[in-house]
N, C-alpha and C positions, 0 to 999 in steps of 0.2 A: 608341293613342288614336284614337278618330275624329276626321274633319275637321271637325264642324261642333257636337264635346261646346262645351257652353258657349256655345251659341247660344240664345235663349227665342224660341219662333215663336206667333204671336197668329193663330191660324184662325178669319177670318171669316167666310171659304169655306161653300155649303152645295151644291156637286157637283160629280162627278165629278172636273175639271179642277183646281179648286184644293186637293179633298183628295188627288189624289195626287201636285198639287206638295207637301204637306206632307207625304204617305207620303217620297218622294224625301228630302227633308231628314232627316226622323227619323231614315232609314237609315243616317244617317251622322252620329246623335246626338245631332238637332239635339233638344230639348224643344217639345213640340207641344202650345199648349193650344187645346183646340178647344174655342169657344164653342157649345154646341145651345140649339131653345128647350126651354122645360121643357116634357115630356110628350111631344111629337113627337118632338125630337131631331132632326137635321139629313135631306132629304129624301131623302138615298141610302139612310136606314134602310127607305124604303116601296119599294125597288127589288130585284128579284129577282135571283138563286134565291134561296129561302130553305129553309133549313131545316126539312123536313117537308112542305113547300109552305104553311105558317105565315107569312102574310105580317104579322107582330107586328114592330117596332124592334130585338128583337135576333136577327129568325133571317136578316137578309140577308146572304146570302154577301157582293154587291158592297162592301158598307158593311164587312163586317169586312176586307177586302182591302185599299180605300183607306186605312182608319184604324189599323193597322199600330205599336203604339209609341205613340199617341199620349193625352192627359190629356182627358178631354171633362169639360166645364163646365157644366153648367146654368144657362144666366143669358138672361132676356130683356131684349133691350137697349133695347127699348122704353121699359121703365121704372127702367134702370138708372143713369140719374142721373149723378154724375160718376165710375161704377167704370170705366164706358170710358177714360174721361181717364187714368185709375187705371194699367189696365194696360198702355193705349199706354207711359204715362211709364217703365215698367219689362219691354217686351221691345225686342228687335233686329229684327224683321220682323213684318210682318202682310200676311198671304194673303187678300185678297177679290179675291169674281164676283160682286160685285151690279152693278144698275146708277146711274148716275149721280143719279138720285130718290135713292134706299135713303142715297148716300155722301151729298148734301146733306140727308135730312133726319136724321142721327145726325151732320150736323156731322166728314163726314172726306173730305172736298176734300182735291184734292192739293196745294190754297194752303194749307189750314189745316193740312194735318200739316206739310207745309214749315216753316213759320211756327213752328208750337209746337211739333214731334217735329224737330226739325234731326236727330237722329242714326239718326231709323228708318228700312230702310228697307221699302214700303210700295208692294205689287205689288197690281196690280189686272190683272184676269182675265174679259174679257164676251166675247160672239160675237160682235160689231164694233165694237170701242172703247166711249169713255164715251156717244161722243157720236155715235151710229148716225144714220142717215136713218130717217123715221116705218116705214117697210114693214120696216125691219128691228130692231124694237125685238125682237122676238116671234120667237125662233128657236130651232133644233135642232141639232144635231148635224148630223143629215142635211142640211138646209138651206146650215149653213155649209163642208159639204161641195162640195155645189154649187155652190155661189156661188166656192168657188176651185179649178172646174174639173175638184175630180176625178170629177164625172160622166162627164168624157169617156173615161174608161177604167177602165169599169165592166162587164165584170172585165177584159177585154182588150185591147178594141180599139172602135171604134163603128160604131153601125149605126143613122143616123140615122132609119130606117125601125119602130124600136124605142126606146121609154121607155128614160132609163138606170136601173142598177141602184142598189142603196142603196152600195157600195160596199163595200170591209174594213172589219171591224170593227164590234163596238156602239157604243163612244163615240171614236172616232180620234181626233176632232177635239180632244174635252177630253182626251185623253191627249198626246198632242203638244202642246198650251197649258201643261198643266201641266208636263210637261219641260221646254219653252223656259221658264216663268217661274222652274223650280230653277235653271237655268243662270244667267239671266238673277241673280236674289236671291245664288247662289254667288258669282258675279261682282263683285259690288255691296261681299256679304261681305270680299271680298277687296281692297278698296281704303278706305283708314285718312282718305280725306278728308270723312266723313260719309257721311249719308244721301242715299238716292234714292226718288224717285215713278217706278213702272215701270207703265208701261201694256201690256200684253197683248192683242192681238187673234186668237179664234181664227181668223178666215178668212187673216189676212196670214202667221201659224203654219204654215195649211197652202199657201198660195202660195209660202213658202218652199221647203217641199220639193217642189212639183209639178217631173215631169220637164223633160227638157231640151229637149224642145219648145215652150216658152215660154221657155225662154231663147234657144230659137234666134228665134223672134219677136223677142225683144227689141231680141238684139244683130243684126236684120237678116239672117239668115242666109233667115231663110226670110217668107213672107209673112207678116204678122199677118191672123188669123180668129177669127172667133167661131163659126165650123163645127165640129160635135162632129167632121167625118172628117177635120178638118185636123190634130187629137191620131191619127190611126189609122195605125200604122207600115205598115203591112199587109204583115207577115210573116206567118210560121206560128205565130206565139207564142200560144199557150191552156193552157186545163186541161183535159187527157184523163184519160179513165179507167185504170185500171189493174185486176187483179187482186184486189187486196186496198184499194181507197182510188180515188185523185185525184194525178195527179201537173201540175205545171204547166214549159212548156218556155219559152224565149224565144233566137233565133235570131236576128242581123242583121249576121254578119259571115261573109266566106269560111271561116275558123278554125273557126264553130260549124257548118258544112257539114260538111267535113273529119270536124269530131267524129263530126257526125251516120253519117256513112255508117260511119265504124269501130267504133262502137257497133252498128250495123245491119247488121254484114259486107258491107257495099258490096254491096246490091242491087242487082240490072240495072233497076228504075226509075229510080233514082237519074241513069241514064250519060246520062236526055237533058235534065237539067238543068247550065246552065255553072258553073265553080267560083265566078262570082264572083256567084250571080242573084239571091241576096239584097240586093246592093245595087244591081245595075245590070239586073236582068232578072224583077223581083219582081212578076209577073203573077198577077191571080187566079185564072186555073188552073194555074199552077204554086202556088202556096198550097194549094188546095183538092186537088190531088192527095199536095203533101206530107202536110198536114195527116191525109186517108188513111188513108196505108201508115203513117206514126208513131201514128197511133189505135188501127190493127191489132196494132201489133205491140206497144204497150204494155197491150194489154187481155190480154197473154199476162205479163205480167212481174209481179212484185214490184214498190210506189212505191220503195222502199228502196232495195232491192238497184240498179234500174234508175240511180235518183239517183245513187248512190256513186260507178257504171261510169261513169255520163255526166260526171262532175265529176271522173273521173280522166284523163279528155280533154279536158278544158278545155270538155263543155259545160256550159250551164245549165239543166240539169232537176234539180227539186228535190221531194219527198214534200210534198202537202200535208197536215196533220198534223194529226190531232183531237188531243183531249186527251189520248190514252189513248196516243199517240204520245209525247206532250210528257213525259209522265210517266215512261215508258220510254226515253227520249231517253239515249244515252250520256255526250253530250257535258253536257246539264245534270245528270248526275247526278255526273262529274268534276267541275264544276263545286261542289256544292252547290246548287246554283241553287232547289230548292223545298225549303223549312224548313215541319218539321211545330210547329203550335201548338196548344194546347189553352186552346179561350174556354170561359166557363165555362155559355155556351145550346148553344151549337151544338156546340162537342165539338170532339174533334181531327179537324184537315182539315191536307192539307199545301196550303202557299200560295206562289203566285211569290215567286222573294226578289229581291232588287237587281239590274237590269239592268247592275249593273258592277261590277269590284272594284279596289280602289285597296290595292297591298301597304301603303305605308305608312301608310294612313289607312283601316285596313279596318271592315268594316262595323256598326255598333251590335249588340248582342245584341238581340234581337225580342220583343216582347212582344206579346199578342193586341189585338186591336181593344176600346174600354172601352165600361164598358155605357152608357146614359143617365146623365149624371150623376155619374159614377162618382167624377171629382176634386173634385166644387165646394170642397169644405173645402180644396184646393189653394191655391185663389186666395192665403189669404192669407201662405202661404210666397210667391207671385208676386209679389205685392208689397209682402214685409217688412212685414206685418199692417198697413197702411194702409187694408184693407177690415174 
């Protein structure tokens, strides 16, 4: 049995972040009815790839991805009268990213569901809380990116004499919001004294995981700055070329020297660097001359092969991986990790599956993403024909 059969989820969500908090749930069997409006359907449908390069509602790759499992709804809430009421009264959670306007004017304050849904509970999901400052009402991904720092190490390290980069990834930001809000709703799931209002921010999402350089800030250890080189470790840590790809290194202990040089048959550049200069002798020409002879001599290797040797010395070089990598990947393919499905626009594609597995609560069987509409006659199994 999955962990979360027996759960009804109300997707109010209309991107990225909140539908793949509802992907995450489904996974594990949760019922996912996702509200679209009629005709459009929810905006991840007009976002690419798509099928044929057909940018129509049902050939978006991204949209069949997030939606995974899940019951889509045709219902505009605008003039939906009291079916909202309707289905609040009859699930266990509800997933919205709107903002604070959208929740007052359909009447779903986190005092009103309190008040009249005591037992739902009811995640809210924006790019800075409900209740932003005016300059950041209006934002991105990329934006909320920045705004919690990780411009500063864009890809590497900084260079304040250069714009930062957009960073990993297309939507980080909403993919990490939506994780922390599954956790967060799993959590919630799991405690028998009622319901919760959970609020979600992506920027403070990604301040969590920024490195430990802000926490050394924090906890005093080192100066607090708002200098982009006060994030730059200034090791030799980048992404070099390779042979066949991209491979990326990162180096900040005597250990990952050591490695270095035994992977590299202890070259005679090496001998006029001391064992410990990564931390106590870490000069930008001893950087730029590493960085070098490790550029040379990776542009002769395999990312793979190179990676495997270095990780069997304890360093950290690692393949940077297109898809064609990921696909061919050994370990996800033990895994199970990419399940092939067949939608009935697009066709068979195989798709990421669950970034985890739980032996005793393993993971839902998969169904394809739904078309526009596909449940509405649903509704009224949702709520025991009251609609």
């Amino acid at each position: 049995m999955s962990a979360l059969q027996g759960i009804r989820v109300l997707e109010l969500a209309e991107s990225v972040a909140g539908e793949y908090c509802g992907k995450l749930l489904a996974d594990f069997g949760a019922e996912i009815i996702k509200i679209e409006k009629p005709g459009s359907g929810s905006p991840t449908r007009a976002l690419g790839p798509f099928k044929d390069n057909n940018p129509a509602p049902e050939h978006s790759g991204l949209f069949a991805y997030l939606n995974i499992g899940k019951h889509s709804v045709a219902l505009d809430l605008d003039t939906a009268g009291s079916t909202l009421d309707t289905l609040l009264a009859n699930v266990d959670v509800v997933i919205d990213d709107h903002p604070n306007d959208w929740l007052t004017h359909h009447t779903l304050t986190f005092d009103r569901v309190e008040r009249d849904f005591p037992a739902l509970v009811f995640c809210s999901i924006t790019d800075f809380g409900l209740t932003p400052p005016d300059d950041r009402r209006h934002a991105t991904d990329l934006t909320v990116m920045n705004s919690a720092g990780w411009a500063y190490h864009t890809p590497t390290g900084a260079d304040p004499s250069r714009p930062p980069l957009k960073g990993a990834g297309r939507f980080m930001a909403s993919y990490e919001a939506g994780m922390e809000a599954a956790m967060c709703i799993s959590a919630c799931l799991c405690d028998s004294s009622g319901g919760r209002t959970i609020e979600i921010s992506k920027q403070e999402v990604l301040l969590s995981r920024l490195d430990y350089v802000l926490a050394q800030m924090v906890s005093g250890e080192m100066n607090v700055s708002a200098e982009r080189d006060a994030f730059d470790l200034a090791g030799p840590a980048g992404i070099f070329e390779c042979r066949d790809g991209f491979a990326y290194i990162w180096m900040s202990a005597p250990s990952h020297w050591q490695a270095l040089r035994e992977l590299l048959d202890d070259t005679t550049w090496m001998n006029d660097f001391p064992d410990n200069w990564l931390e106590r002798g870490c000069t930008a020409e001893r950087v730029t001359l590493c960085r070098q002879h490790l550029g040379a001599w990776l542009k002769t290797q395999n990312k793979h092969d190179a990676a495997a040797r270095a990780q069997q010395l304890g360093l950290t070089l690692v393949a940077v991986n297109n898809a064609e990598d990921l696909l061919a990947c050994e370990q996800y393919e033990y895994r199970g990790f990419f399940t092939e499905l067949r939608h009935p626009i697009i066709g068979n594609a195989r798709y990421p599956g669950t970034p985890y597995q739980l032996s005793k609560t393993p993971t839902y069987p998969q169904s394809p993403a739904p078309l526009l509409g596909q449940h509405s006659q649903h509704l009224a199994t949702v709520t025991g024909g009251a609609l």
